[in-house]
Each structure stands twice: as structure tokens, then as C-alpha cells.
C-alpha positions in Angstrom: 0.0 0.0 0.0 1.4 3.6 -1.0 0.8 6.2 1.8 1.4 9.8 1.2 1.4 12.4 4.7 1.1 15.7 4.5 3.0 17.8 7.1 3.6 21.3 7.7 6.7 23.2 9.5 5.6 26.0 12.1 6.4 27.9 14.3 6.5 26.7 17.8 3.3 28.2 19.3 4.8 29.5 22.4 7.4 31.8 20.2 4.6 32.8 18.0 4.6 36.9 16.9 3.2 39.1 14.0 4.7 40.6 12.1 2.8 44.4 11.6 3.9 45.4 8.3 3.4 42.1 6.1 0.4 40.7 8.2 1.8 37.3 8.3 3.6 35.3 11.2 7.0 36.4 12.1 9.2 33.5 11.9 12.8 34.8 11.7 14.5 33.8 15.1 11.5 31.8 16.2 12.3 28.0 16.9 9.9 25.3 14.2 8.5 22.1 14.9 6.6 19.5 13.1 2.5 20.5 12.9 1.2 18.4 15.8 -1.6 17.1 14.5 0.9 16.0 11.2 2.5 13.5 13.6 -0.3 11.9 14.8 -1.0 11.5 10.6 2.3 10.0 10.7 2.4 7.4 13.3 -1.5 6.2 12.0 0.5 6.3 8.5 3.3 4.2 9.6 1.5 1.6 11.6 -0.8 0.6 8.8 2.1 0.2 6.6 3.2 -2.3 9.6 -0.2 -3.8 9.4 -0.1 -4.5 5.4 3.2 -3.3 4.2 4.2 -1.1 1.6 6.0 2.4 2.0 4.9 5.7 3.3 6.0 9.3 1.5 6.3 13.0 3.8 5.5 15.7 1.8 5.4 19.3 2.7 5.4 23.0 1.3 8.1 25.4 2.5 11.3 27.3 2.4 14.2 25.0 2.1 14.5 24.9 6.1 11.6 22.6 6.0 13.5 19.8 4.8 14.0 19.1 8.9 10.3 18.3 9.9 11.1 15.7 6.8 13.9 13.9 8.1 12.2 13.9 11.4 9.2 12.1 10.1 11.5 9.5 8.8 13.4 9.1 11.8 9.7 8.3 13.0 9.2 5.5 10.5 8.4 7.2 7.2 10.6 5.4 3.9 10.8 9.3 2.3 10.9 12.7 2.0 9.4 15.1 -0.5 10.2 18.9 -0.3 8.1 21.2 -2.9 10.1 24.2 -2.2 9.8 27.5 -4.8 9.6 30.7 -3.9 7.0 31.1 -6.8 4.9 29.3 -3.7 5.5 32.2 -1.4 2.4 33.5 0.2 -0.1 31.1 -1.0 -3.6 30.7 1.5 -5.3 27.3 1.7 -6.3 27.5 -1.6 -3.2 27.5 -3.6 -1.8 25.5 -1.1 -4.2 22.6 -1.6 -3.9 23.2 -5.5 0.6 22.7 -5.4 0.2 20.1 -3.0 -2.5 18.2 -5.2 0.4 18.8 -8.1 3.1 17.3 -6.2 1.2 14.4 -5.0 0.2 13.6 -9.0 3.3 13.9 -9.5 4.6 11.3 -7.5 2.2 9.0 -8.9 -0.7 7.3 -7.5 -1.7 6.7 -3.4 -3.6 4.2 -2.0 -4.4 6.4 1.2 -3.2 10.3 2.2 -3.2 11.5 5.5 -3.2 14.9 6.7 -3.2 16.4 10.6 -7.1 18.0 10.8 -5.3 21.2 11.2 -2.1 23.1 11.1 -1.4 25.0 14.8 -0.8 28.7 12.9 -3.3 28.5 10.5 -5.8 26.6 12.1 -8.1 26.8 8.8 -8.6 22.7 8.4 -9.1 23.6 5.3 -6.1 22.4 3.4 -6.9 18.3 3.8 -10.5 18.6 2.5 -9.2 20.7 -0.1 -6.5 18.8 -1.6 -8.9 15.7 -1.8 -11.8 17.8 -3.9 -8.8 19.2 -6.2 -7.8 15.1 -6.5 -11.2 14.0 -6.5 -10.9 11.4 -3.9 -13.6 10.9 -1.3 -12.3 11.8 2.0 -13.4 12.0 6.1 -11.8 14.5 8.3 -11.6 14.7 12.6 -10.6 10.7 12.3 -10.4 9.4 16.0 -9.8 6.0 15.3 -9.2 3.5 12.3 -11.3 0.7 12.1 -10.2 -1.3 9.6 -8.5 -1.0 6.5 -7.9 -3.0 3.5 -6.5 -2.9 0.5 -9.6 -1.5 -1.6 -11.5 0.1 1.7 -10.9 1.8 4.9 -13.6 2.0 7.6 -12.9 4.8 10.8 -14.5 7.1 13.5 -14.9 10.7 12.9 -15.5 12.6 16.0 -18.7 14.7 16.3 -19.6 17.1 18.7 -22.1 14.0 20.3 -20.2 11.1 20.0 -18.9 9.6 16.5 -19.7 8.4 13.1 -18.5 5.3 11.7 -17.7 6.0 8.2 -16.5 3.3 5.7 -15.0 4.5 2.6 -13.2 3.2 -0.6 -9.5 3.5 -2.0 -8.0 5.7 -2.8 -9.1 7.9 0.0 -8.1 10.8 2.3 -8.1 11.0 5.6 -7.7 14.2 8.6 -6.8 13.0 12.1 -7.2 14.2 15.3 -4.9 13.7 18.4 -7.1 11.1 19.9 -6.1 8.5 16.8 -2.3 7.4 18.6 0.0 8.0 20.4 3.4 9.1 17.9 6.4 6.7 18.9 9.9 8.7 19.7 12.3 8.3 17.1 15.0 5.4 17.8 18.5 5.5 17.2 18.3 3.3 14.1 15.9 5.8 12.6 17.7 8.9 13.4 20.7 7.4 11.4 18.8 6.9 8.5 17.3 10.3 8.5 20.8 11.9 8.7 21.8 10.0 5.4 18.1 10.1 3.6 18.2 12.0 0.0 15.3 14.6 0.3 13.4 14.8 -2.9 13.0 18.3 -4.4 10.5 19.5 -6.4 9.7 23.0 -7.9 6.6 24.7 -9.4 8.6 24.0 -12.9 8.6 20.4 -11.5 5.3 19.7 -10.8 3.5 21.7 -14.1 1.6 24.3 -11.8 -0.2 27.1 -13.2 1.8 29.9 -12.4 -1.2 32.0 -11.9 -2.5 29.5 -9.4 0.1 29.6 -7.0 1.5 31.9 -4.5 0.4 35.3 -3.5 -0.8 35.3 -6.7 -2.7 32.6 -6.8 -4.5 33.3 -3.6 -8.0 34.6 -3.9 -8.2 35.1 0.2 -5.3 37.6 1.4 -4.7 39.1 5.0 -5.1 42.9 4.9 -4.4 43.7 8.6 -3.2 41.7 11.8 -3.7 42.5 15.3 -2.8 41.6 19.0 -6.0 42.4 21.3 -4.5 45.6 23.3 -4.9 44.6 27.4 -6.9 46.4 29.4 -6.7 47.2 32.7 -10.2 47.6 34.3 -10.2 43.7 35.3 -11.6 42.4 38.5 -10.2 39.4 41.0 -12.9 37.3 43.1 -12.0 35.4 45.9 -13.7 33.2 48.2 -15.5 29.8 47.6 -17.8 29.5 44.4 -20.8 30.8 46.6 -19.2 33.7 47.5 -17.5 34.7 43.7 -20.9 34.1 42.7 -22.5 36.7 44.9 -19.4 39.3 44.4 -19.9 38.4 40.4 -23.5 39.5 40.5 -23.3 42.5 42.4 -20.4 43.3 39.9 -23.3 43.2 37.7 -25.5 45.2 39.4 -23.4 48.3 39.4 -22.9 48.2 35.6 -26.9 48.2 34.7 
């Protein structure tokens, strides 16, 4: 079975800062990890390979830093790593995003499964996963808690809902968004961090892929950020104290005084 993951480098969330003049995420001098949710695609990834064999691809979109969350993921078990790095891909929203990475993935040639983390932590859109299986006309599930069963033609999982789950049994090829709930990712072992270190990262450009030029990027993106904004603290805040009773009672009369 041929596996594809989708995973995304970010910025770690505690270093995260906007940058006022372009509108986007600062992220010079600001540490990057793997996309959490992206692992926990990984590990469900990896241990249905185990389950029925076959190989398992990382792909992502980024500057050429983002090789790093690639050779991590196959220090975690994945066979390879795909970078689609151009900086004609600058800028792009979910969108464009879903429209190169649906490229790329042709590309590489056909998947029996993709898997994608339900959302990326400095976006937090969930948009990209659903979109890359309508541009690849696939039928897909997204908020997947647990997996079933899965076969070589079929997959059958639970997709999380407000009031419990569905069970939702679908064919192959098919594409799947995970939540955390699905595994618990395995730490990388020695053996895999070796063959990280000498893995050959695959490279692919817009040129590469036959993109649209139009249909990439900045320019490609019909959504764009026009202004970004930290809420501005305020200082007429209020402490209670007490038991709950009693920050009940000083909570209403707060109240009181403001009608």
C-alpha cells in the first residue's frame, strides 16, 4: 500500500509573533516544529504500513529549512521525503496550497491512502486536507479518532462529532484528517535517526510539478490578510476570591453596578 502524509513546518506556538507590516507570522528567530496534528497522521500512516506493508511518503510545502520536519518524520518510521520548495509558492492561503500540493502528489504517482493532521497549529483553517482531496477528487473524512479497519480497496474509521462519532466506511484511494485522539506518535530510535541523517530529500519546484503559475503563491490566492492584530490589554479587570458561593455573589453584584 502507497501512503502519502502531508506535514507542515511552524512555528512553535509558544514563540509565535506578528509581524505588523506584512500581516503574516513572524518567523525569523523563532524555533519550528513538526505541525502536531501532522504527527499523529504520521504514526497512523506508519502503523498501517506495519499492518499490510508497503512504503509511506512526507511531503510538505516550505522554504528549504523545512527539509528538517522531513527527516524527522523519517526518523519516525516514514521510507521518504518530498520537499516542494519554490519561492513562486511564497504567500499562497489554503487554496493554492491545496492546489501545489494536489500537483506534487500527481506527480509522484498514485496513493492508495493520504493523510493529513485536521489542522495546522498557525493557521488553524482545516481547510487544506479537505481541499487537496476535492482538487484530486478522492472521497475523503476529516476529525478521524480511530481506524477501524483497512484494507487494501477500503478503509472503515470514526470521525469525532460534537455528540459522539460516526463510523464511516469508505473506498480507495481515499483521504483522511486525524485528530490527536487517533495514537500516540512513537519517539524516534537510534536506528531511525541514522537513517534520517543520510536520507536523500526529494525536491520538487513549481517548474517540477507543471503548476499554473497563476494559481500559486500570493498570486494565486483569492483570500489575502489585509491587517493583523494583537487584542490591546486592558486594565479595568476584576479578581474574586472566596469559595464558588461567594465569587458568585461578588460576580453579581459586579453586575448590578454596571446596569
Amino acid at each position: 500500500m502507497k501512503l502519502l502524509v502531508c506535514i507542515k513546518q511552524v512555528p512553535d506556538a509558544k514563540d509565535v509573533r506578528l509581524d505588523p507590516v506584512t500581516n503574516t507570522l513572524a518567523r525569523e528567530g523563532v524555533d519550528s516544529i513538526m505541525n502536531p496534528y501532522d504527527r499523529h497522521a504520521l504514526e497512523e500512516a506508519v502503523a498501517i504500513r506495519e499492518q499490510l506493508g508497503g512504503m509511506v511518503s512526507v511531503i510538505t510545502m516550505g522554504p528549504p529549512q523545512a527539509e528538517a520536519v522531513l527527516r524527522e518524520a523519517i526518523a519516525c518510521g516514514a521510507d521518504e521525503g518530498v520537499l516542494v520548495s519554490d519561492r513562486a509558492f511564497a504567500g499562497a492561503d489554503t487554496w493554492a496550497t491545496a492546489y501545489t500540493l494536489a500537483f506534487a502528489a500527481q506527480a509522484l504517482g498514485a496513493f492508495d491512502l493520504i493523510l493529513c493532521g485536521k489542522q495546522a497549529i498557525d493557521g488553524d483553517t482545516a481547510q487544506v486536507g479537505p481541499g487537496l482531496a476535492c482538487r484530486l477528487q478522492i472521497p475523503y473524512v476529516t476529525c478521524v479518532q480511530k481506524t477501524r479497519h483497512v484494507s487494501r480497496d477500503a478503509i472503515e474509521v470514526e470521525r469525532m462529532m460534537d455528540d459522539g462519532y460516526d463510523v464511516v466506511r469508505l473506498p480507495l484511494p481515499a483521504l483522511l484528517t486525524v485528530v490527536k485522539d487517533i495514537n500516540e506518535p512513537r519517539v524516534a530510535s537510534l536506528k531511525g535517526k541514522m537513517k534520517a541523517k543520510k536520507a536523500t530529500i526529494r525536491q520538487l519546484s513549481a517548474a517540477d510539478i507543471g503548476a499554473d503559475p497563476l494559481c500559486i503563491g500570493l498570486t494565486g490566492s483569492p483570500t489575502q490578510v489585509v491587517r493583523v492584530f494583537s487584542p490591546e490589554a486592558r486594565g479595568d479587570r476584576m479578581m474574586f476570591s472566596g469559595n464558588v458561593q461567594q465569587q458568585v455573589e461578588q460576580l453579581v453584584a459586579c453586575l448590578k453596578n454596571h446596569l
